[in-house]
C-alpha positions as CSV (number, residue, x, y, z in Angstrom):
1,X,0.0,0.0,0.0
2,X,1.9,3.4,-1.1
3,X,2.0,5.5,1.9
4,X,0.3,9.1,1.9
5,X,2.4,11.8,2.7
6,X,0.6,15.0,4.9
7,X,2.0,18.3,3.5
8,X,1.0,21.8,4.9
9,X,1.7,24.9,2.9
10,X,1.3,27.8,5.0
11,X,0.5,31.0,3.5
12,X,-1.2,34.6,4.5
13,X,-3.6,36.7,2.9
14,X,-1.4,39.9,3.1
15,X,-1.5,40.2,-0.8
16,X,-2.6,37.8,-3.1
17,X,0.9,36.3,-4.0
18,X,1.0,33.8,-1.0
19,X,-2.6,32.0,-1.4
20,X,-1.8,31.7,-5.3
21,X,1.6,30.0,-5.0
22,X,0.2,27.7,-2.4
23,X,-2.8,26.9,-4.3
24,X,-0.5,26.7,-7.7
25,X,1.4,24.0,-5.6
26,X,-1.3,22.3,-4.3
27,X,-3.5,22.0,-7.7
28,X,-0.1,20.8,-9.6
29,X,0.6,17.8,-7.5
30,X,-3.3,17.0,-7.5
31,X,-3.0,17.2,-11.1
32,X,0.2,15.1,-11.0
33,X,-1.0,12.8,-8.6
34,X,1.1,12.6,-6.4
35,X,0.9,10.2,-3.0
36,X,0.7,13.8,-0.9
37,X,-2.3,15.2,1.4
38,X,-1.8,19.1,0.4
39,X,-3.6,20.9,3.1
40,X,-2.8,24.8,2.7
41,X,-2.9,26.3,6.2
42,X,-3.6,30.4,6.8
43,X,-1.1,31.2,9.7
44,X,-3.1,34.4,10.4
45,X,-5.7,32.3,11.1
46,X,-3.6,30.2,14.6
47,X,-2.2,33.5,15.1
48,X,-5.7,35.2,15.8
49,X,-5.7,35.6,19.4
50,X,-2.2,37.0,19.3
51,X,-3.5,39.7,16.7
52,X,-2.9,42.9,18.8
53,X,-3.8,45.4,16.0
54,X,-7.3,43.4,15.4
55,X,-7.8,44.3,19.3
56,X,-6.8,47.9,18.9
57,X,-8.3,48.6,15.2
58,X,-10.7,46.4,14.7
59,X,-9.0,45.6,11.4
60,X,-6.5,42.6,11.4
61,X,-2.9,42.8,10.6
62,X,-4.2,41.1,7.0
63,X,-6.8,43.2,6.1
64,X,-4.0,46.6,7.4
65,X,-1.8,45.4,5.1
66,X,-4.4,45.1,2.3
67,X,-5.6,48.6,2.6
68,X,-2.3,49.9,2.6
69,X,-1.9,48.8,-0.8
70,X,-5.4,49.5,-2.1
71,X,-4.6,53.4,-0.6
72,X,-1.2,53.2,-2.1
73,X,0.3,54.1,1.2
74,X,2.7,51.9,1.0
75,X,5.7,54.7,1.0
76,X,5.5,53.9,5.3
77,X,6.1,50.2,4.3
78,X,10.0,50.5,5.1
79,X,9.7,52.2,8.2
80,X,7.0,49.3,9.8
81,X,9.4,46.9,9.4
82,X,11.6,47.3,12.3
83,X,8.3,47.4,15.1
84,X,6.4,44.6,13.1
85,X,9.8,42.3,13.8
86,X,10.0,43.8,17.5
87,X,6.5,42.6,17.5
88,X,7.2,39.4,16.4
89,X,10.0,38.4,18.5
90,X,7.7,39.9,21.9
91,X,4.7,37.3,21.0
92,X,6.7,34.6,20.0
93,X,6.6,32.4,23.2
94,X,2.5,32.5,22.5
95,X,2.3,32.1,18.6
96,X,5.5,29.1,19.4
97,X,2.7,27.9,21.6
98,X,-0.3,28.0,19.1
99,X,1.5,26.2,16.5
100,X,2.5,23.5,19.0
101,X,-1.2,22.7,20.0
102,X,-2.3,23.0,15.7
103,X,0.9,20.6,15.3
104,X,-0.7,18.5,17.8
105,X,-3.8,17.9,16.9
106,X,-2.7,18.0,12.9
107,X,0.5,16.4,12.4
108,X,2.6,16.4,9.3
109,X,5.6,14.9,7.1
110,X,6.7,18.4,5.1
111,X,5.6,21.9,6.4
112,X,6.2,24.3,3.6
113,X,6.1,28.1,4.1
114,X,5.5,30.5,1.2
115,X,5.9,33.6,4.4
116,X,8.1,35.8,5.4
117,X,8.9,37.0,9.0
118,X,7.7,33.8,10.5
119,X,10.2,31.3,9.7
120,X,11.8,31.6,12.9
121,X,8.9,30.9,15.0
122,X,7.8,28.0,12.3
123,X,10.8,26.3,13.2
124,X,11.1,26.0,16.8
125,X,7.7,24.7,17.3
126,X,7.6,22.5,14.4
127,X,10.9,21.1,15.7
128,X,9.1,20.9,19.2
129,X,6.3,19.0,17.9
130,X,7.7,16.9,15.0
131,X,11.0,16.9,15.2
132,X,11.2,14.3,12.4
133,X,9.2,16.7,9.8
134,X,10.9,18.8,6.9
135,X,10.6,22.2,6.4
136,X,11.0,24.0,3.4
137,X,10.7,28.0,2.6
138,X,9.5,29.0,-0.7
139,X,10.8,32.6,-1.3
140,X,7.6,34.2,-3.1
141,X,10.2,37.5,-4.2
142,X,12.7,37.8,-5.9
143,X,15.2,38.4,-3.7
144,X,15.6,38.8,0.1
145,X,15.4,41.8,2.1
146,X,17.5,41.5,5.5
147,X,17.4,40.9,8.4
148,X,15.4,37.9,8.7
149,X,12.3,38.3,6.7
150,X,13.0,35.3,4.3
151,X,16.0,33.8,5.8
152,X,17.0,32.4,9.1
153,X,19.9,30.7,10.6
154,X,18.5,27.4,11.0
155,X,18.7,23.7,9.7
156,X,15.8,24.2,7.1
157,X,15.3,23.6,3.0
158,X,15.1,27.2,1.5
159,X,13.9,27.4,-2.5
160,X,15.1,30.2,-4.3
161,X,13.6,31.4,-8.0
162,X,16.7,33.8,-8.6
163,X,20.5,34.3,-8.3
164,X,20.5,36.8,-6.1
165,X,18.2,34.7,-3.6
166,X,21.1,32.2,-3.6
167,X,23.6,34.2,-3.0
168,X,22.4,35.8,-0.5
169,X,21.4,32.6,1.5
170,X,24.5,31.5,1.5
171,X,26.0,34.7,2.8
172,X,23.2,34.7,5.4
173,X,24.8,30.5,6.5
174,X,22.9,28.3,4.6
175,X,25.0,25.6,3.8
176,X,24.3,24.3,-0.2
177,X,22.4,21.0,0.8
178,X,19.4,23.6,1.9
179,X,19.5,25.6,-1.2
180,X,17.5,24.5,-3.7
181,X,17.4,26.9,-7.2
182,X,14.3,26.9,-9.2
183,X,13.8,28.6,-12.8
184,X,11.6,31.4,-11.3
185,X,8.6,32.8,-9.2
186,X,5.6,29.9,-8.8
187,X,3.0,30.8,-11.6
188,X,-0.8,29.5,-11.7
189,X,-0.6,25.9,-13.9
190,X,-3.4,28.4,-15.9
191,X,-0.2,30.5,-17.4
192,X,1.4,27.0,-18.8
193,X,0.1,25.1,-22.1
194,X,-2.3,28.2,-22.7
195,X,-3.7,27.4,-26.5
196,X,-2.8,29.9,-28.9
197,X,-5.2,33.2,-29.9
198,X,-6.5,34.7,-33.0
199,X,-4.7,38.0,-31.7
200,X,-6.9,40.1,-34.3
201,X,-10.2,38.6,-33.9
202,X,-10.3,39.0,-29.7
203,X,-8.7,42.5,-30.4
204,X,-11.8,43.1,-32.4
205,X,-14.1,41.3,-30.2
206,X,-12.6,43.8,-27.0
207,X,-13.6,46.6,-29.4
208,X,-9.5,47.4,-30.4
209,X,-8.2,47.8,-33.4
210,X,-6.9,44.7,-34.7
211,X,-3.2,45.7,-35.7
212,X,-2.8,48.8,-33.3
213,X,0.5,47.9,-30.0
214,X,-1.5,46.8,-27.4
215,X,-0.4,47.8,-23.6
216,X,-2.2,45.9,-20.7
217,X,-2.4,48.7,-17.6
218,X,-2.5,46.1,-14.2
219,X,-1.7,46.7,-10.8
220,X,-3.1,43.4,-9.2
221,X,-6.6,42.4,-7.9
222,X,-7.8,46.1,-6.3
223,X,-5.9,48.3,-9.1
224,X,-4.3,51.4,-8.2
225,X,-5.2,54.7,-9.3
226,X,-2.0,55.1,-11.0
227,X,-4.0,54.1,-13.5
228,X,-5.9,57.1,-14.4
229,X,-2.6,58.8,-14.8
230,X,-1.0,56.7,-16.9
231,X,-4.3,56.3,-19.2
232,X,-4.8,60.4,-19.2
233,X,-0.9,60.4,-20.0
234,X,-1.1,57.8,-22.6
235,X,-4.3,58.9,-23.9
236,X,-3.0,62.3,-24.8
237,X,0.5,61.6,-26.3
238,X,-0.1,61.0,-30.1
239,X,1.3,57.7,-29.7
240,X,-0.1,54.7,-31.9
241,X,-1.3,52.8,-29.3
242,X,-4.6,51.1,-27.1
243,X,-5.0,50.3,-23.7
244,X,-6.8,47.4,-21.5
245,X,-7.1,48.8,-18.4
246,X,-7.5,46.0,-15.3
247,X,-9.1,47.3,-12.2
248,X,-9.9,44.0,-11.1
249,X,-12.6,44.0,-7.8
250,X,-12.4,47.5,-7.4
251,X,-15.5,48.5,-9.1
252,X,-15.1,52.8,-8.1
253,X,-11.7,52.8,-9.9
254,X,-13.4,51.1,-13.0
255,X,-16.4,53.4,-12.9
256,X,-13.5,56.3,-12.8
257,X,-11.6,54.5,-15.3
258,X,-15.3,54.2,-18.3
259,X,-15.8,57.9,-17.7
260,X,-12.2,58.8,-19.4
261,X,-12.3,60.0,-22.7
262,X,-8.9,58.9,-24.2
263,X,-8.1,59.6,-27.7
264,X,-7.5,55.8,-28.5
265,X,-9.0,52.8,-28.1
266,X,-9.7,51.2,-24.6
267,X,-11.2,48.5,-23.2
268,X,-11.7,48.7,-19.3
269,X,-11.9,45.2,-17.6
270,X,-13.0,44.0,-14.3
271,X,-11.6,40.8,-12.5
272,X,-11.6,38.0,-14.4
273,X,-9.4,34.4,-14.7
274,X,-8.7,34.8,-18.3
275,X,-5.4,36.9,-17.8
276,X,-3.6,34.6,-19.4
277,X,-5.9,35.2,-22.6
278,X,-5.6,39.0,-22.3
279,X,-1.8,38.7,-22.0
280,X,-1.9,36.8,-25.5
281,X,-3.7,40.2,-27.1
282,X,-1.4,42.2,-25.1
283,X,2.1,43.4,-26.7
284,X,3.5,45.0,-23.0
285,X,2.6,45.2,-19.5
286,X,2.5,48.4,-17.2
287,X,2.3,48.2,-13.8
288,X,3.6,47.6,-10.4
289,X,7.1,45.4,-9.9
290,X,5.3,43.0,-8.3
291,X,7.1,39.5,-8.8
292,X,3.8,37.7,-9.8
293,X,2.4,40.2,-12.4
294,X,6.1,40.6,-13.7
295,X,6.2,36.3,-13.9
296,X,2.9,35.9,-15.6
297,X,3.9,38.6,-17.9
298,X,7.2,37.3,-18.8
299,X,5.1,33.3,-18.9
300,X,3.4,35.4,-22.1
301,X,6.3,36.5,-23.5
302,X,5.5,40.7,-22.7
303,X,8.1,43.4,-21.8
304,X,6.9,44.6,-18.4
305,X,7.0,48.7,-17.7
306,X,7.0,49.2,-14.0
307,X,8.0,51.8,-11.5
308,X,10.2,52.4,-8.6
309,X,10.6,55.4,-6.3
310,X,9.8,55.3,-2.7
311,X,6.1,54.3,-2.9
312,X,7.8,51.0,-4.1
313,X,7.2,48.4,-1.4
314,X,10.6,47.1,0.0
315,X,10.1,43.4,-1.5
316,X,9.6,44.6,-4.7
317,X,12.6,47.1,-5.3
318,X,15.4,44.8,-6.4
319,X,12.7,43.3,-9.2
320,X,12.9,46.6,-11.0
321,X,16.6,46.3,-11.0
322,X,16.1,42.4,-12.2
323,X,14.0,43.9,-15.2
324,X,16.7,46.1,-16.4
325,X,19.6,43.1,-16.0
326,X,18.1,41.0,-18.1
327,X,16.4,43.7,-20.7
328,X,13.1,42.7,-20.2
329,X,11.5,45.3,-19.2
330,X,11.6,49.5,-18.6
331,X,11.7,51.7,-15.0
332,X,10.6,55.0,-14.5
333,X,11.3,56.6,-11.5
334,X,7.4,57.9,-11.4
335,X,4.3,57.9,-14.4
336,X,5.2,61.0,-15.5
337,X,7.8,59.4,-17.2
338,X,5.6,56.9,-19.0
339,X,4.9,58.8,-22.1
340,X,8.8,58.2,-23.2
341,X,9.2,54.7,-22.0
342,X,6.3,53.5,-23.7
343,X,7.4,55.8,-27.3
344,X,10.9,54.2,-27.1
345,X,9.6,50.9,-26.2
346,X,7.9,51.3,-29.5
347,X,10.6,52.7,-31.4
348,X,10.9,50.4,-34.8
349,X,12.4,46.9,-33.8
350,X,12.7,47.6,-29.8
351,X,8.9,46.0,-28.7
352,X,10.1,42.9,-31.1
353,X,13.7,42.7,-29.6
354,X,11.9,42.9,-26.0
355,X,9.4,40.3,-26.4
356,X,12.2,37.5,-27.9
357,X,14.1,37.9,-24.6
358,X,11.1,37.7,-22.8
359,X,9.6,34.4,-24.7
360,X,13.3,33.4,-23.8
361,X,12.2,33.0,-20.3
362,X,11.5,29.5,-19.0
363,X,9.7,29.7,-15.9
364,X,8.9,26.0,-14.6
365,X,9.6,26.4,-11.1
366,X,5.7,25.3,-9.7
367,X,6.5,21.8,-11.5
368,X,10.1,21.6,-10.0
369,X,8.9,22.7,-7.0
370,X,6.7,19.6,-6.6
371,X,9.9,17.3,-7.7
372,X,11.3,19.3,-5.0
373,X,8.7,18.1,-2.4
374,X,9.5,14.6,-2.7
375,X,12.7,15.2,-2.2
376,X,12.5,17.0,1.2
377,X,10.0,14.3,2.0
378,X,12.7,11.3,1.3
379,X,15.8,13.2,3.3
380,X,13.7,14.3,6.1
381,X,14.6,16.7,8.4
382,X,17.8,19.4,7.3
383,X,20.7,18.5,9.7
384,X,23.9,20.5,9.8
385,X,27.2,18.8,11.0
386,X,28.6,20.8,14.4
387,X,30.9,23.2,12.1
388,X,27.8,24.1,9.6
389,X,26.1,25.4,13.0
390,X,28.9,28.0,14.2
């Protein structure tokens, strides 16, 4: 009888990169088959009766976070990182505690994080409770931002989706049997074997003009009102171009976004699952460095526009820097500048030149992520010899 494996992905709703890379991880190894239980496990939700600003606000520190962005107020971002890990370290005896008694009652052979910040506290009570689980973390950005948000000094599996994540858990002490490289950021399994598009008939049936560039305005599931400027920017510069304009569930931004009155074709969209398809009748992306819109961007072979200036959450900085190393994408320092990216992104033979590298791009990390699971689950554990340890 082939034995069933428990693994427990453990994810937040701050954003909506965690819950997708968990559920992309759990709904490829369903799909694959695989002798695993997949439970995915919201730490916010063991972590409720330690949730101090829930107390004070009456908002919890999920749905804080979450409005921050929607608000685009994320320029305090950098300066709440130093009490939110003073925080941390003050009520970890109690969440150590909580995560004993779920470990308890719900025992497991890998415990996968796709988190930041809590690694730590992971740790110690999963190697409290059972000691002879693995634990993995899954960095979700591209890179690390220290001290201690992704990384810890601990016996633990880390999976990294870029260069500069390596290196930088090895300079932090990871020793290379808990370093695991990966050909990028998990995508949805919807982004892979997508079936190709008559690119001039669903131009036509978006109401767009079948041969005109094509630039796909998204800044995640609430949108951003950066939006109206860069369409009122765009839609006054002359330039031979359309828009789609993504607002996804934030219905006040799209009613904003129909009353414009651009001189070139738009088509305003609400939140749907068939970004993949509106990639294909895309020619570039614009928005936020976010590592999953930038992914699924690059997954459809599109340049990616994006800016960073201190509004720039602190995760997200170095993948603006990423875009430029590899020339697959363009940053402006704010949407003012967007009117000359987007002209010399469309300069004769650039857009073309752009979207080669970008179709270059072979992202299949959520597939060897799963190889990578039954790995962790056949070593066990991460042990370090005494030396690895100093």
């Amino acid at each position: 009888m082939v034995q069933v494996h428990r693994i427990q992905v453990f994810y937040v709703e701050a954003g909506g990169g965690h819950r997708s890379a968990a559920t992309a991880l759990k709904e490829v190894s369903e799909r694959q088959n695989r002798p695993w239980r997949i439970d995915l496990v919201n730490l916010n939700h063991i972590f409720r009766p330690t949730d101090l600003m829930k107390t004070l606000t009456g908002y919890g520190t999920e749905e804080l976070y979450n409005l921050m962005l929607k608000h685009g107020w994320t320029a305090i971002a950098p300066l709440l990182l130093p009490p939110m890990h003073g925080l941390i370290w003050a009520l970890r005896g109690k969440q150590v505690s909580l995560l004993e008694q779920y470990w308890s009652a719900n025992p497991a052979d890998l415990v996968v994080s796709v988190i930041p910040h809590f690694n730590r506290t992971m740790h110690i009570a999963l190697n409290r409770t059972l000691p002879s689980a693995a634990f993995a973390t899954i960095l979700t950005d591209f890179a690390d931002i220290p001290p201690r948000v992704w990384f810890e000094r601990q016996p633990q599996y880390v999976v990294c989706g870029t260069d500069r994540a390596v290196a930088q858990a090895r300079e932090f002490g990871l020793t290379p049997d808990e370093i695991f490289r990966v050909s990028g950021m998990i995508l949805r399994p919807s982004f892979y074997g997508v079936p190709p598009v008559d690119r001039a008939a669903a131009r036509r049936s978006l109401g767009l003009d079948p041969d005109r560039a094509t630039a796909l305005v998204l800044f995640g599931g609430e949108g951003s009102r950066a939006m109206l400027e860069i369409a009122r920017r765009l839609g006054e510069s002359g330039l031979d171009l359309q828009l789609i304009l993504m607002y996804g569930r934030n219905e006040h931004l799209g009613g904003r976004l129909r009353e414009l009155r651009l001189k070139m074709p738009v088509h305003v969209q609400g939140f749907t699952p068939d970004v993949p398809r509106l990639m294909q009748v895309s020619d570039f992306l614009i928005g936020k460095p976010g590592p999953g819109s930038i992914s699924e961007a690059l997954a459809m072979k599109l340049p990616v526009i994006v800016d960073r200036n201190v509004h720039t959450m602190p995760q997200e900085r170095y993948n603006a820097e990423w875009l430029v190393e590899k020339g697959l994408g363009k940053v402006v320092r704010s949407w003012a500048q967007i009117v000359p990216a987007v002209s010399e992104l469309l300069t004769p033979g650039t857009l073309s030149q752009y979207r080669a590298r970008a179709a270059a791009v072979d992202n299949r990390a959520v597939f060897e992520i799963t190889d990578l699971f039954e790995e962790f689950l056949r070593r066990g554990p991460a042990r370090r010899t005494p030396a690895a340890t100093r």
